[in-house]
C-alpha positions as CSV (number, residue, x, y, z in Angstrom):
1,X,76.8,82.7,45.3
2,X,79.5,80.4,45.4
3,X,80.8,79.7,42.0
4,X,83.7,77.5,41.5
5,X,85.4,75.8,44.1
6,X,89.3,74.3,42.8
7,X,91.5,72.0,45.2
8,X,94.2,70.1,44.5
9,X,96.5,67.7,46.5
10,X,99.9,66.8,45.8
11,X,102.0,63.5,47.5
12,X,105.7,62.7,47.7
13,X,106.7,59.4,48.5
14,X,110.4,58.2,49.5
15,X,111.3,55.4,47.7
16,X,114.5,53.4,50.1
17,X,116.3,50.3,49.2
18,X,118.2,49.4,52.2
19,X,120.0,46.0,52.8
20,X,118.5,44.3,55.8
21,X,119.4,40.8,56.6
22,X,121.3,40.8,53.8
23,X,118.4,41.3,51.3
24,X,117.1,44.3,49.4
25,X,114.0,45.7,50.7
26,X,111.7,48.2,49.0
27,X,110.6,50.9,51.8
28,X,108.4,53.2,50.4
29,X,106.0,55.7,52.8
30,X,104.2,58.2,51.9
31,X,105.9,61.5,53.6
32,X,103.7,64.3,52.8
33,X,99.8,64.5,51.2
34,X,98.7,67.4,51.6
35,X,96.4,70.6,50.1
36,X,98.9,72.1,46.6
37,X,99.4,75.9,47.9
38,X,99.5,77.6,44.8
39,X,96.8,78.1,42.1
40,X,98.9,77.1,39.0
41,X,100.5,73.8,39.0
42,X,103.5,75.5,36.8
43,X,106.9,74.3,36.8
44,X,108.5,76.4,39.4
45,X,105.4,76.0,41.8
46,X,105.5,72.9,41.7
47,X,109.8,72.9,42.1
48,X,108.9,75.3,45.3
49,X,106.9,72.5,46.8
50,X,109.3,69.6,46.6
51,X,111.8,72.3,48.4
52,X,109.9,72.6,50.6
53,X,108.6,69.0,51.4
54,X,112.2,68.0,51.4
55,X,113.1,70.8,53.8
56,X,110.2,70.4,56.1
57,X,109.5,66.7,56.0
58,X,112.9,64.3,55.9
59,X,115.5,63.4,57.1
60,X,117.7,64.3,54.2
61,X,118.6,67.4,51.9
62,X,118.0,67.9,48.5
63,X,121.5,66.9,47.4
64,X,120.8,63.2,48.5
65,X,117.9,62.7,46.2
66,X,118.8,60.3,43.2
67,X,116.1,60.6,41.2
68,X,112.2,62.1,40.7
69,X,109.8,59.6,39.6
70,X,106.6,61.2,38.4
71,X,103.8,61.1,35.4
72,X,105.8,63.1,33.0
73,X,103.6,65.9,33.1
74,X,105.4,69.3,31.0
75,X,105.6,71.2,34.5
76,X,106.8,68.3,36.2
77,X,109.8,67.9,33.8
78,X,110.7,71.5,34.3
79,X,110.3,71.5,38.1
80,X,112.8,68.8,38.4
81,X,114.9,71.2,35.5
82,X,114.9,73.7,38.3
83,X,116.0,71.2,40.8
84,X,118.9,70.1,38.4
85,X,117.8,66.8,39.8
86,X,116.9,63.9,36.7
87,X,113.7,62.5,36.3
88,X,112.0,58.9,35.4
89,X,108.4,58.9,34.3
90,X,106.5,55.7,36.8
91,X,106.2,53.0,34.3
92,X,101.9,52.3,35.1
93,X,101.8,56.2,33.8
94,X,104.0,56.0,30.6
95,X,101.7,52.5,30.0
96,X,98.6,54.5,30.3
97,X,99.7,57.4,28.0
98,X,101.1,54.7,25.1
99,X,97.5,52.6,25.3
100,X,95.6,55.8,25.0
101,X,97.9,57.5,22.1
102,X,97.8,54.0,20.5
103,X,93.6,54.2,20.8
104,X,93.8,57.9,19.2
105,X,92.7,58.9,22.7
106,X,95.8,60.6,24.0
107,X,97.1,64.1,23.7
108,X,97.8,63.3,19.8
109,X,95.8,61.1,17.0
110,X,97.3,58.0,16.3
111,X,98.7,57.8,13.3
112,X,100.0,54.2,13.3
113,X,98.7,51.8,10.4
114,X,95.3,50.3,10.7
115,X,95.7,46.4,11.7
116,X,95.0,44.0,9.2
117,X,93.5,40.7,10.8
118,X,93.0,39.5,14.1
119,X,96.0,37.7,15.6
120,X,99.8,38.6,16.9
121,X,101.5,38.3,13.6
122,X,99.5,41.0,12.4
123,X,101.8,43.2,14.2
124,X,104.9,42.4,12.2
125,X,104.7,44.7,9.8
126,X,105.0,47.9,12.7
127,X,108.2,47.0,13.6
């Protein structure tokens, strides 16, 4: 009897800005998409898999990587502590989790004062 069936994929993307005709271009290709190996998406499994994407995949070494952009997930934040590398949370993610923690939907309850009226000013009074 088959039971419970649990895949997950991860992706890495290189983000590169080169100049080219003396303008700044945004080059962006996926560079791997693949099946997660490992059960738990913990910190350092997740930290094993960059490695290893970065090894396998490009053209470059760890050391040459500025910056990790991801959702700001706890296990992401401590794979790139493993990394020693810094890490930016993608800006349509940190959107998402303020709407939805504003809503009361996110991880936490809001706790921000209800809104009295229906217009822009009625927001004066949070900040």
């Amino acid at each position: 009897m088959l039971v419970n069936i649990q895949e997950s994929y991860a992706c890495m993307r290189l983000t590169i800005v080169p100049t080219i005709d003396e303008h700044l271009q945004s080059i962006s290709p996926v560079v791997a998409m693949e099946r997660f190996p490992e059960n738990r998406h913990t910190g350092p499994a997740i930290a094993r898999w960059m490695t290893s994407v970065v090894g396998a995949r490009m053209l470059m070494t760890m050391a040459s990587i500025s910056v990790f952009t991801l959702d700001g997930a706890s296990s992401n934040k401590k794979a790139v502590r493993l990394l020693k590398k810094p890490m930016e949370v993608c800006a349509p993610h940190n959107l998402q989790r303020a709407v939805l923690t504003g809503l009361g939907v996110g991880m936490k309850a809001s706790t921000n004062p209800p809104i009295q009226g229906n217009d822009i000013t009625s927001f004066h009074h949070l900040c």
